[in-house]
PDB file with SEQRES, HELIX, SHEET and CRYST1 records, atoms N, CA, C and O in Angstrom:
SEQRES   1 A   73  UNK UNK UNK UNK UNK UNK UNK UNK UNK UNK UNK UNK UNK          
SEQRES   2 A   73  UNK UNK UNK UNK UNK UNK UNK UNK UNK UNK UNK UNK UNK          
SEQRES   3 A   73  UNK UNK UNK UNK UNK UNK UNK UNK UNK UNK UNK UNK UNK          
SEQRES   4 A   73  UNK UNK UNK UNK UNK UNK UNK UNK UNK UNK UNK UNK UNK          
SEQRES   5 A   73  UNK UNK UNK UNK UNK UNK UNK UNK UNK UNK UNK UNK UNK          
SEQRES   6 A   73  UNK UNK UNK UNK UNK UNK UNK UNK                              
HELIX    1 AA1 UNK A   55  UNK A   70  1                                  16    
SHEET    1 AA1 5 UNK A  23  UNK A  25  0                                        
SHEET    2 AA1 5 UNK A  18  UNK A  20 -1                                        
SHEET    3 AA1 5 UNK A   4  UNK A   8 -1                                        
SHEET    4 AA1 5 UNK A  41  UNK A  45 -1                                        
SHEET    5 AA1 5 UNK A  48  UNK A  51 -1                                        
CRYST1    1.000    1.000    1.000  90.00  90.00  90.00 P 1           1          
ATOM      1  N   UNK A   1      60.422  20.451 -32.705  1.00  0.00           N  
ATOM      2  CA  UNK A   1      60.760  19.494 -31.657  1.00  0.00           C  
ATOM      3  C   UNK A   1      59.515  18.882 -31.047  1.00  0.00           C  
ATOM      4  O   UNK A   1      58.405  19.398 -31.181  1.00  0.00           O  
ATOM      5  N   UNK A   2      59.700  17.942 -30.479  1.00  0.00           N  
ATOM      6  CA  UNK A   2      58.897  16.872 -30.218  1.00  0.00           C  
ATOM      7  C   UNK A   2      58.280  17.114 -28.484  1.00  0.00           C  
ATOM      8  O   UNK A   2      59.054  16.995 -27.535  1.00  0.00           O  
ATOM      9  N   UNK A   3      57.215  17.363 -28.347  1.00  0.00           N  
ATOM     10  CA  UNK A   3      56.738  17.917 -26.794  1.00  0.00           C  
ATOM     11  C   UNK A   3      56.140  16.455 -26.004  1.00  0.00           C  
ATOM     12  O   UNK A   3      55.019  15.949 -26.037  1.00  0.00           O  
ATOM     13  N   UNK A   4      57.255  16.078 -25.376  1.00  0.00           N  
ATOM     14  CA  UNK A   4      57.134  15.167 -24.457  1.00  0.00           C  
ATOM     15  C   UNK A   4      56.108  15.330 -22.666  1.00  0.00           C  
ATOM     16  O   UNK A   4      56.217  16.228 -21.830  1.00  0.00           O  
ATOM     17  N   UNK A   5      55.360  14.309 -22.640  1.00  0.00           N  
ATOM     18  CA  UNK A   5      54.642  14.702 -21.638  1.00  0.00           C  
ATOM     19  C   UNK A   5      55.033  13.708 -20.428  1.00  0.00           C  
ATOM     20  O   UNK A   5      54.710  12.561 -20.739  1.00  0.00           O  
ATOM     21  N   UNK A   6      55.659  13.779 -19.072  1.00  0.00           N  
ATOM     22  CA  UNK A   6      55.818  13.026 -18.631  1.00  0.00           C  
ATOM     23  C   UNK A   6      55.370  13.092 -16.997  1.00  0.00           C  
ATOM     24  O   UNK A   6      54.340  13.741 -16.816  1.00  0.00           O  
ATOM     25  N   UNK A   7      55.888  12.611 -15.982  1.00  0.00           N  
ATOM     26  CA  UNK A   7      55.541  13.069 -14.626  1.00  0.00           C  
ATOM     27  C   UNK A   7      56.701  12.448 -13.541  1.00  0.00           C  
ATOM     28  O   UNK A   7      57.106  11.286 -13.549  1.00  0.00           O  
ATOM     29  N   UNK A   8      57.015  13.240 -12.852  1.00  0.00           N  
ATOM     30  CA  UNK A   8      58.480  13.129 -11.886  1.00  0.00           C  
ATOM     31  C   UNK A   8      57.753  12.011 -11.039  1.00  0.00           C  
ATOM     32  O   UNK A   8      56.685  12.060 -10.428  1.00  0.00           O  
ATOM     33  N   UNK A   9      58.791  10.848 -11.216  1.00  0.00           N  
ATOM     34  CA  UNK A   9      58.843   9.929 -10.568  1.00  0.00           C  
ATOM     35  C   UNK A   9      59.823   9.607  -9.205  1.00  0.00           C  
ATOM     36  O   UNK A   9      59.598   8.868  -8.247  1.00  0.00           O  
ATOM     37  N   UNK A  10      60.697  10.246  -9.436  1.00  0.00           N  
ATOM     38  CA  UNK A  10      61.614  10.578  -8.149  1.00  0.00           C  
ATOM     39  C   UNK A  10      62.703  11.521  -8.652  1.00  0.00           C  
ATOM     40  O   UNK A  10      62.507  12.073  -9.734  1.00  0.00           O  
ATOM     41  N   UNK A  11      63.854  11.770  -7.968  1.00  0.00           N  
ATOM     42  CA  UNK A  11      65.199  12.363  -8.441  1.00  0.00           C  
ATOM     43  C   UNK A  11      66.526  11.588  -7.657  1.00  0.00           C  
ATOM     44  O   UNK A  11      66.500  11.539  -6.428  1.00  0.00           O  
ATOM     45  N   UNK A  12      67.408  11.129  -8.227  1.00  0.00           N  
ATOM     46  CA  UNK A  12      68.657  10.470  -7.699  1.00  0.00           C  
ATOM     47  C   UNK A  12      69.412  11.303  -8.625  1.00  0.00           C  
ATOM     48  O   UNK A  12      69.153  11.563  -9.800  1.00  0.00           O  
ATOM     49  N   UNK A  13      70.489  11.717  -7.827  1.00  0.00           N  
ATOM     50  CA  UNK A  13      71.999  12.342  -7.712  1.00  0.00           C  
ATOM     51  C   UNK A  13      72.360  13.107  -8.977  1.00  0.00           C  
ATOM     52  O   UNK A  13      73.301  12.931  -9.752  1.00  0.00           O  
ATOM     53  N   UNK A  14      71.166  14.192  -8.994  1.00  0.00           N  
ATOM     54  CA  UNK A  14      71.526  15.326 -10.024  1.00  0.00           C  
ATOM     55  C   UNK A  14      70.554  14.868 -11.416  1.00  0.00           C  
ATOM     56  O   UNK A  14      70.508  15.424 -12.514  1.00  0.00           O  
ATOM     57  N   UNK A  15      69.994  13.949 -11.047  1.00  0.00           N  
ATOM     58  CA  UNK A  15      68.926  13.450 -12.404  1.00  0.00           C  
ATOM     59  C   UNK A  15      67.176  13.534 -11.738  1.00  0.00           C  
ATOM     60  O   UNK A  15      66.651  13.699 -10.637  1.00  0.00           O  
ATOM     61  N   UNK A  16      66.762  13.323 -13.059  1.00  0.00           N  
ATOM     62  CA  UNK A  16      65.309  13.398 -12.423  1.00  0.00           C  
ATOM     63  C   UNK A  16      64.658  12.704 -13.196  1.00  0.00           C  
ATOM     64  O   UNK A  16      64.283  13.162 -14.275  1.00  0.00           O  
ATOM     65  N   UNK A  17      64.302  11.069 -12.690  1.00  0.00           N  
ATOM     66  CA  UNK A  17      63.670  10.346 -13.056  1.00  0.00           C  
ATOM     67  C   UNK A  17      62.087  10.408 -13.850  1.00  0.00           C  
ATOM     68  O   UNK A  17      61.040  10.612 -13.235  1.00  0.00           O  
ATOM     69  N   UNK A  18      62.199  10.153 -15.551  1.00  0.00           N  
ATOM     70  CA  UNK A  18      60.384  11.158 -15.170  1.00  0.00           C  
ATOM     71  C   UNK A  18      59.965   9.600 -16.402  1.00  0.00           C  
ATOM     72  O   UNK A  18      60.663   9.080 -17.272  1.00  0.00           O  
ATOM     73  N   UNK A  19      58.263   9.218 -15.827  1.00  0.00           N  
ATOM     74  CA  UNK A  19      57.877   8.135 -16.419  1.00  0.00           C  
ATOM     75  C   UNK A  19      57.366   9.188 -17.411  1.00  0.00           C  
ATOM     76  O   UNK A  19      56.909  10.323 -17.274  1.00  0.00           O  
ATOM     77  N   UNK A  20      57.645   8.286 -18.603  1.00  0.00           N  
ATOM     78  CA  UNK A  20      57.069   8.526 -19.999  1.00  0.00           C  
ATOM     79  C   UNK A  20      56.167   7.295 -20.587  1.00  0.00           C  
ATOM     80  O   UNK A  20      56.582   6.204 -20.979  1.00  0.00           O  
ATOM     81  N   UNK A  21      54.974   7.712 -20.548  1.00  0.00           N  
ATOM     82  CA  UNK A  21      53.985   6.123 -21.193  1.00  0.00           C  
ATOM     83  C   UNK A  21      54.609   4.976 -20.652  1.00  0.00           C  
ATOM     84  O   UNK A  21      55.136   4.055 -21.276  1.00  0.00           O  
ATOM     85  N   UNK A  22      54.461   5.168 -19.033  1.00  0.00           N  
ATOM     86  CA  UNK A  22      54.819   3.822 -18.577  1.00  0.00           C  
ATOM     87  C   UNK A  22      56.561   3.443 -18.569  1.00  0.00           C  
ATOM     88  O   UNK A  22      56.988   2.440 -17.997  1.00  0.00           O  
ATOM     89  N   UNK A  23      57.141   4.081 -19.046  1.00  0.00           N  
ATOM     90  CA  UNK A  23      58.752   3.723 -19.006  1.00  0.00           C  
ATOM     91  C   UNK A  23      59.684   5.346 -18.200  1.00  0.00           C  
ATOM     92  O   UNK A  23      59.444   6.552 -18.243  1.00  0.00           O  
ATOM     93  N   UNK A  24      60.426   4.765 -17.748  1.00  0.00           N  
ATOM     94  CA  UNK A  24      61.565   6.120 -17.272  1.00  0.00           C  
ATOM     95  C   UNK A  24      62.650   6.439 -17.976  1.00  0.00           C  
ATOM     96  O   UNK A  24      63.397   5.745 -18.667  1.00  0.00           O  
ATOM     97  N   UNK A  25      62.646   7.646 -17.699  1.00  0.00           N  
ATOM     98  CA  UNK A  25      63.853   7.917 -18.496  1.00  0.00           C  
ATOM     99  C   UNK A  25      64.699   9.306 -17.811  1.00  0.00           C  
ATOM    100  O   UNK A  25      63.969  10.289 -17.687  1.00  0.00           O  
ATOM    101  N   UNK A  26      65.649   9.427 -17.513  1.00  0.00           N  
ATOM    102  CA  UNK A  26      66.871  10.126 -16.704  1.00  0.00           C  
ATOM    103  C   UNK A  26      67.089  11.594 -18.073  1.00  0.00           C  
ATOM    104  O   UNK A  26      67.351  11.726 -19.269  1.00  0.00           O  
ATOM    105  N   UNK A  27      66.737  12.476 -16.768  1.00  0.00           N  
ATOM    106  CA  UNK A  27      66.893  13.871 -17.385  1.00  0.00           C  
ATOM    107  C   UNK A  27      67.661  14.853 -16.184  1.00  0.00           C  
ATOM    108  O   UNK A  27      67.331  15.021 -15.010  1.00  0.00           O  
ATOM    109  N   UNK A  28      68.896  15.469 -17.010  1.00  0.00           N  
ATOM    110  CA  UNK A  28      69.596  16.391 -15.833  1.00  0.00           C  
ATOM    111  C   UNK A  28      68.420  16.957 -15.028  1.00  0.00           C  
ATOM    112  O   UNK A  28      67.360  17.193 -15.607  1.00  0.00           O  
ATOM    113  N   UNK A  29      68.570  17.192 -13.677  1.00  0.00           N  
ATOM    114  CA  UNK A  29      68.117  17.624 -12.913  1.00  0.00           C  
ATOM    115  C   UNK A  29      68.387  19.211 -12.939  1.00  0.00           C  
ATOM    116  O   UNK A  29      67.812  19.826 -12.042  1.00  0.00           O  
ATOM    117  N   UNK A  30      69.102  19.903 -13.749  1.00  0.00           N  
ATOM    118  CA  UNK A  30      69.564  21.341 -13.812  1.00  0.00           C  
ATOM    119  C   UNK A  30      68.313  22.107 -15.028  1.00  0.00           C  
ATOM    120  O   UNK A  30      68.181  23.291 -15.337  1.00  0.00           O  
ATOM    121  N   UNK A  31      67.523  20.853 -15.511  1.00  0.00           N  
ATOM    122  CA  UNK A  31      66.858  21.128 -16.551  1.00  0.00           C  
ATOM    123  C   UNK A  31      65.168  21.753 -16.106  1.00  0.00           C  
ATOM    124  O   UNK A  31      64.311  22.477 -16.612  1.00  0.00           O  
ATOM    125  N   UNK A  32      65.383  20.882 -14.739  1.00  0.00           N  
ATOM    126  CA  UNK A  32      63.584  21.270 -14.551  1.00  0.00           C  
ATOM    127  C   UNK A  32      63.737  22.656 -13.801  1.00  0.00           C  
ATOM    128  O   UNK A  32      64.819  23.244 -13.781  1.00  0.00           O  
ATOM    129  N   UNK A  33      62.574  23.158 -13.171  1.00  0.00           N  
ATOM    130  CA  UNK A  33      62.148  24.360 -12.349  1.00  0.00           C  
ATOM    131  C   UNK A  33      62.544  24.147 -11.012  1.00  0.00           C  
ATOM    132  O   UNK A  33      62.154  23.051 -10.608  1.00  0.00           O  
ATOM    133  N   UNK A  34      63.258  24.882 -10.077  1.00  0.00           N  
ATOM    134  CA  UNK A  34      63.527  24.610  -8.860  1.00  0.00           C  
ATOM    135  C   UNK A  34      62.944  23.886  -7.969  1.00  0.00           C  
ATOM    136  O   UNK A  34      63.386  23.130  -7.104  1.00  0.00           O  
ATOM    137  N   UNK A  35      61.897  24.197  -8.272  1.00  0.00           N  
ATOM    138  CA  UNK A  35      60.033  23.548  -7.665  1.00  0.00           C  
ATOM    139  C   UNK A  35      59.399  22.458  -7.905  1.00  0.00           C  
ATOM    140  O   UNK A  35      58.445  22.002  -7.274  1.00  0.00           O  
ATOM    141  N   UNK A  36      59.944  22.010  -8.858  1.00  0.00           N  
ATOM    142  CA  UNK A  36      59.747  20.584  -9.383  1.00  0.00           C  
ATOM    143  C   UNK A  36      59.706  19.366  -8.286  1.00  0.00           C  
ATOM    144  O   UNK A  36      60.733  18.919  -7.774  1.00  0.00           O  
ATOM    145  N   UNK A  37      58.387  18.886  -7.993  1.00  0.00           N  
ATOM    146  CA  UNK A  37      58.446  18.002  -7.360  1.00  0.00           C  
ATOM    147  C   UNK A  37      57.860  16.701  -7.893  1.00  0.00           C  
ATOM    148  O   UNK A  37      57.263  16.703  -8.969  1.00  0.00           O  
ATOM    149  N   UNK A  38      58.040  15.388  -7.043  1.00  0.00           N  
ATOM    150  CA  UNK A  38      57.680  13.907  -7.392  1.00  0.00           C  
ATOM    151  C   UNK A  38      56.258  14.090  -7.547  1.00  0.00           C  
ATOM    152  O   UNK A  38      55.728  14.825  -6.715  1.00  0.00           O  
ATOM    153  N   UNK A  39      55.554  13.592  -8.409  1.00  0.00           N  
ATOM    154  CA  UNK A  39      54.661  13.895  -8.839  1.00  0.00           C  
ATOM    155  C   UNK A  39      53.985  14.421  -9.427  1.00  0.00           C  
ATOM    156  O   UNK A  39      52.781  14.163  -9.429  1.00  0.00           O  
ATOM    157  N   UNK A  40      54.712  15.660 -10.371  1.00  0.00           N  
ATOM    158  CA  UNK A  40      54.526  16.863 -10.870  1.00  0.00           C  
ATOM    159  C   UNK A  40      54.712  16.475 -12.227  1.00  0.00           C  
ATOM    160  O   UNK A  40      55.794  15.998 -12.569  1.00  0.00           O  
ATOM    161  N   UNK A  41      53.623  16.651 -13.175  1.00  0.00           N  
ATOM    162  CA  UNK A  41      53.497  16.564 -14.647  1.00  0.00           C  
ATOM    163  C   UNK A  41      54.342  17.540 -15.059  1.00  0.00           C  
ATOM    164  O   UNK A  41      54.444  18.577 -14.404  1.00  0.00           O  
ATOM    165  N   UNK A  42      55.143  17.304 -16.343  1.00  0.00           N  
ATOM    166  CA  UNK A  42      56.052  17.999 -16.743  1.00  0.00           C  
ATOM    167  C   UNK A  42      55.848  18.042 -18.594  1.00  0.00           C  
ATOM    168  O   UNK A  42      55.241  17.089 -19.084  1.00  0.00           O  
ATOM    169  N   UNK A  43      56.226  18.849 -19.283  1.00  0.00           N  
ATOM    170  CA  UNK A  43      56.406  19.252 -20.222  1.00  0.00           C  
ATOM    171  C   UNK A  43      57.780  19.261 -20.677  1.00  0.00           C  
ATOM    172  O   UNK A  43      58.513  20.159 -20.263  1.00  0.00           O  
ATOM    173  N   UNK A  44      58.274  18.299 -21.550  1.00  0.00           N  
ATOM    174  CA  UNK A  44      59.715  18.298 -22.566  1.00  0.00           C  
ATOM    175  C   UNK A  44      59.740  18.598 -23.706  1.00  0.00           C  
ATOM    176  O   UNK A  44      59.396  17.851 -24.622  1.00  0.00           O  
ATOM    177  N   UNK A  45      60.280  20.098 -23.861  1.00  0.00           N  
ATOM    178  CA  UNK A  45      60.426  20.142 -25.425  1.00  0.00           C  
ATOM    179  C   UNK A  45      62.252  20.607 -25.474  1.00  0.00           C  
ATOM    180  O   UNK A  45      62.620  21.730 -25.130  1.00  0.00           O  
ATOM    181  N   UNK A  46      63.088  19.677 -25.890  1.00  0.00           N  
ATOM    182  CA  UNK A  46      64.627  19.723 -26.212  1.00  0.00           C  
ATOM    183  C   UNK A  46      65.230  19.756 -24.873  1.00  0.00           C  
ATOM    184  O   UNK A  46      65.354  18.797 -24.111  1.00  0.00           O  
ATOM    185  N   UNK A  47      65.727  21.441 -24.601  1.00  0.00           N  
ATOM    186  CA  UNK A  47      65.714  21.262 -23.151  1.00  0.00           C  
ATOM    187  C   UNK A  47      65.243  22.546 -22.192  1.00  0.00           C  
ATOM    188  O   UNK A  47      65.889  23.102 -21.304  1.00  0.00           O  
ATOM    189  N   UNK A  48      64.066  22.789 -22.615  1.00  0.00           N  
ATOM    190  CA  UNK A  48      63.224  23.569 -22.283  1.00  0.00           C  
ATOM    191  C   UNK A  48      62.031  22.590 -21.299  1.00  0.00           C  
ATOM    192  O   UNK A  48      61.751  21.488 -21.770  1.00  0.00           O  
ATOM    193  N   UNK A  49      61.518  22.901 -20.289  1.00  0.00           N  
ATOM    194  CA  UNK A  49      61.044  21.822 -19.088  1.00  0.00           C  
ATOM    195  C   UNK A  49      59.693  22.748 -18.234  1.00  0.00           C  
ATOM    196  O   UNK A  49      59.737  23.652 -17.400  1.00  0.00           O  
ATOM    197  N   UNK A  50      58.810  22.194 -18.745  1.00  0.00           N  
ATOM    198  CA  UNK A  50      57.711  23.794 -17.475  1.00  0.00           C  
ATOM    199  C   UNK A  50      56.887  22.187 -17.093  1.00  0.00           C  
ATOM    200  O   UNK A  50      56.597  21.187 -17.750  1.00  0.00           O  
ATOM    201  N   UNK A  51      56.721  22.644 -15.600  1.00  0.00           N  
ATOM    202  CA  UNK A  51      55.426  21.733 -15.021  1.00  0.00           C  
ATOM    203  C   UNK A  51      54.141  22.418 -15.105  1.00  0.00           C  
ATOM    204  O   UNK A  51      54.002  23.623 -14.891  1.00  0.00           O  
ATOM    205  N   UNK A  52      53.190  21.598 -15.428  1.00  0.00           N  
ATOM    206  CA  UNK A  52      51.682  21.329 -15.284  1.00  0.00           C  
ATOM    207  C   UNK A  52      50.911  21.425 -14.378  1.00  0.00           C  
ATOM    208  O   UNK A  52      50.236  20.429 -14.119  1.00  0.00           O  
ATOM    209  N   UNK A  53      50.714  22.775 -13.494  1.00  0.00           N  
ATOM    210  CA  UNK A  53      50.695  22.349 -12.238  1.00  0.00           C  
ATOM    211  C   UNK A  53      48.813  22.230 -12.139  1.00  0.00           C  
ATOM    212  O   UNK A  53      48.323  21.930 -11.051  1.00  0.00           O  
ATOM    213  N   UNK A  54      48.200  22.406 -12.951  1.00  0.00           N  
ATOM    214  CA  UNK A  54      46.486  22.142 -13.260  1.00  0.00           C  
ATOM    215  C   UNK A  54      46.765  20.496 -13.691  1.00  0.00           C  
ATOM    216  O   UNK A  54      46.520  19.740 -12.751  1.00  0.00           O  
ATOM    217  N   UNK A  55      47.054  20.074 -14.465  1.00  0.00           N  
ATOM    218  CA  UNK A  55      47.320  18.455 -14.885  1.00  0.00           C  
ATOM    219  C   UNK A  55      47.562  17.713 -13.428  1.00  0.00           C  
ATOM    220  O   UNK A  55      46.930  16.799 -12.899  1.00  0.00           O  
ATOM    221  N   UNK A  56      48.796  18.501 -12.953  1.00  0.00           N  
ATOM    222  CA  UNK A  56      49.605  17.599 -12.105  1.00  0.00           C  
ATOM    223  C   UNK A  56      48.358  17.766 -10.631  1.00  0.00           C  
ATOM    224  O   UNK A  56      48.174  16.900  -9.776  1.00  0.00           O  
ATOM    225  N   UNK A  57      47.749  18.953 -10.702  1.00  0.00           N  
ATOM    226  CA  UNK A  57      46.244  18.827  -9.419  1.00  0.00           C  
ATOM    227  C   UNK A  57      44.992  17.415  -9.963  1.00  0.00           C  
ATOM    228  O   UNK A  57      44.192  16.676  -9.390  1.00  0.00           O  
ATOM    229  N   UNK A  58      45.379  17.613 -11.130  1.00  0.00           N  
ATOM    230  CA  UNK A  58      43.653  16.301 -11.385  1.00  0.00           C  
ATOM    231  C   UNK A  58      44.504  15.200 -11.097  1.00  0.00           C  
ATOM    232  O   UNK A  58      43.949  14.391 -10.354  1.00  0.00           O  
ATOM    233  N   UNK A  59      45.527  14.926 -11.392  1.00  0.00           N  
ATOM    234  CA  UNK A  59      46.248  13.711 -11.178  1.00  0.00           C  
ATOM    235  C   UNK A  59      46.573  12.612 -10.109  1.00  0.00           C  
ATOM    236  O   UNK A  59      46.627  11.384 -10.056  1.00  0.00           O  
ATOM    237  N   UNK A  60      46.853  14.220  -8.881  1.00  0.00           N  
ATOM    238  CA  UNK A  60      46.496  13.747  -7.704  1.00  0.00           C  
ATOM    239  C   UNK A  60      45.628  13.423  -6.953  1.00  0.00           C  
ATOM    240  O   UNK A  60      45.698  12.706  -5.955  1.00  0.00           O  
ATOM    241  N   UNK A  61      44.250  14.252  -7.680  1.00  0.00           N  
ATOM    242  CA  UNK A  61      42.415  14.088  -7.322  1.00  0.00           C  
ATOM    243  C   UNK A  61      42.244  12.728  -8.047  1.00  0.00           C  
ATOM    244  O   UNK A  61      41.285  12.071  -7.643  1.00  0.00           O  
ATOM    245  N   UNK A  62      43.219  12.004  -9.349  1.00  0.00           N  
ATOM    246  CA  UNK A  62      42.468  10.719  -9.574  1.00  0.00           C  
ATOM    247  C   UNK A  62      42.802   9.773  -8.753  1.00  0.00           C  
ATOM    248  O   UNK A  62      42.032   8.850  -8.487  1.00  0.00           O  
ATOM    249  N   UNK A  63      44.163   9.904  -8.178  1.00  0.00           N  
ATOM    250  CA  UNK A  63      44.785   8.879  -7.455  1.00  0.00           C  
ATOM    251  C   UNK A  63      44.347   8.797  -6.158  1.00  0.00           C  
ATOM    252  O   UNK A  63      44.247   7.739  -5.537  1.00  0.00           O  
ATOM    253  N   UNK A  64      44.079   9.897  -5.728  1.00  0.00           N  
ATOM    254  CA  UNK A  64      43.441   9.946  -3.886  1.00  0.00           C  
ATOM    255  C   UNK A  64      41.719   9.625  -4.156  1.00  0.00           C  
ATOM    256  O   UNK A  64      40.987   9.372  -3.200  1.00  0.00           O  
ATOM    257  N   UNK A  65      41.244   9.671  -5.458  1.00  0.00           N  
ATOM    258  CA  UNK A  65      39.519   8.768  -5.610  1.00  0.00           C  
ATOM    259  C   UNK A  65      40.074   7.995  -5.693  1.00  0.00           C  
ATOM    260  O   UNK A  65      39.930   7.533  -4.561  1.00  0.00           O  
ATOM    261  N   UNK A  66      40.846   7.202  -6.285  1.00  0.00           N  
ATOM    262  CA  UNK A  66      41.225   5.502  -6.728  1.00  0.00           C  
ATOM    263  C   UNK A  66      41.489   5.070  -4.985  1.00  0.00           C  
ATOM    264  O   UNK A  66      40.805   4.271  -4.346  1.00  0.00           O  
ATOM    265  N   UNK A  67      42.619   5.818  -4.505  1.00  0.00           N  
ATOM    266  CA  UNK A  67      42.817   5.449  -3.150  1.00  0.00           C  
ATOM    267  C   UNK A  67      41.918   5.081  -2.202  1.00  0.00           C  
ATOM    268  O   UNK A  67      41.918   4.056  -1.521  1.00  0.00           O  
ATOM    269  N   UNK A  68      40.824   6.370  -2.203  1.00  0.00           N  
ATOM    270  CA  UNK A  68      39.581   5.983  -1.454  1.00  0.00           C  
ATOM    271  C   UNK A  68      38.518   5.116  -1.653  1.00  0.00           C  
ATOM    272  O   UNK A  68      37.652   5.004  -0.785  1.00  0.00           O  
ATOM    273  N   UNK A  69      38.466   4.320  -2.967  1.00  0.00           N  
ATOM    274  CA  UNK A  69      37.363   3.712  -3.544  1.00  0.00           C  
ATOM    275  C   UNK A  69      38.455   2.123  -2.794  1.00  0.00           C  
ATOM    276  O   UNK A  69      37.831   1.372  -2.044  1.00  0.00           O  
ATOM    277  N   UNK A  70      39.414   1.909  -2.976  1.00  0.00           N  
ATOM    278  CA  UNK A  70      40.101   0.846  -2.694  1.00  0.00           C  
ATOM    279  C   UNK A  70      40.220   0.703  -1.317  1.00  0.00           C  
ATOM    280  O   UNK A  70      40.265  -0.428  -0.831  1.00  0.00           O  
ATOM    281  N   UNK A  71      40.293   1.963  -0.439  1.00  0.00           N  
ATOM    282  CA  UNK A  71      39.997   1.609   1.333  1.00  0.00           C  
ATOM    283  C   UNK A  71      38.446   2.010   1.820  1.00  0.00           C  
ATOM    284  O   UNK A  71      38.328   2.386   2.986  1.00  0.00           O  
ATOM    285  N   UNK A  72      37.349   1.952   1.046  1.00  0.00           N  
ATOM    286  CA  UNK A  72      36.391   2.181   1.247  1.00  0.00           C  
ATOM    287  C   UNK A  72      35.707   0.999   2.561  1.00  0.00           C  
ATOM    288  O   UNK A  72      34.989   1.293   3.517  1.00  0.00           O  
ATOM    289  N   UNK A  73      36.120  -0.045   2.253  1.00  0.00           N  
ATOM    290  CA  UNK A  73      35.582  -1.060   2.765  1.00  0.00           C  
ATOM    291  C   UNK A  73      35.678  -1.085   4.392  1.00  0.00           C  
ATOM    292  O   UNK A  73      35.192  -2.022   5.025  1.00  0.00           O  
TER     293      UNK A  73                                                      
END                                                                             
């Protein structure tokens, strides 16, 4: 099976929105880890689901440098 890498983009009404290379795609929400939050890199293989939670820390360290380089001024 095919190990999909994606990251929680939000959750609406029992699904959990997760971008894949730029596109979304709707996965039961019964599938991820209780803990699973927006923002949290995730791992898809069938329907087996673990978050990244070292990935999903640099991810947020690139976006809060990008953030700060853009309100630097």
């Amino acid at each position: 099976m095919k190990k999909i890498k994606g990251i929680i983009d939000r959750f609406e009404e029992g699904f959990a929105v997760v971008e894949i290379e730029g596109t979304t795609k709707d996965y039961p929400k019964s599938l991820f880890p209780k803990e699973t939050q927006v923002g949290d890199v995730v791992y898809i293989i069938g329907d087996n689901v673990t978050v990244d939670k070292n990935e999903t820390k640099k991810l947020a360290k690139e976006i809060e440098d990008l953030m700060n380089e853009i309100w630097e001024d």
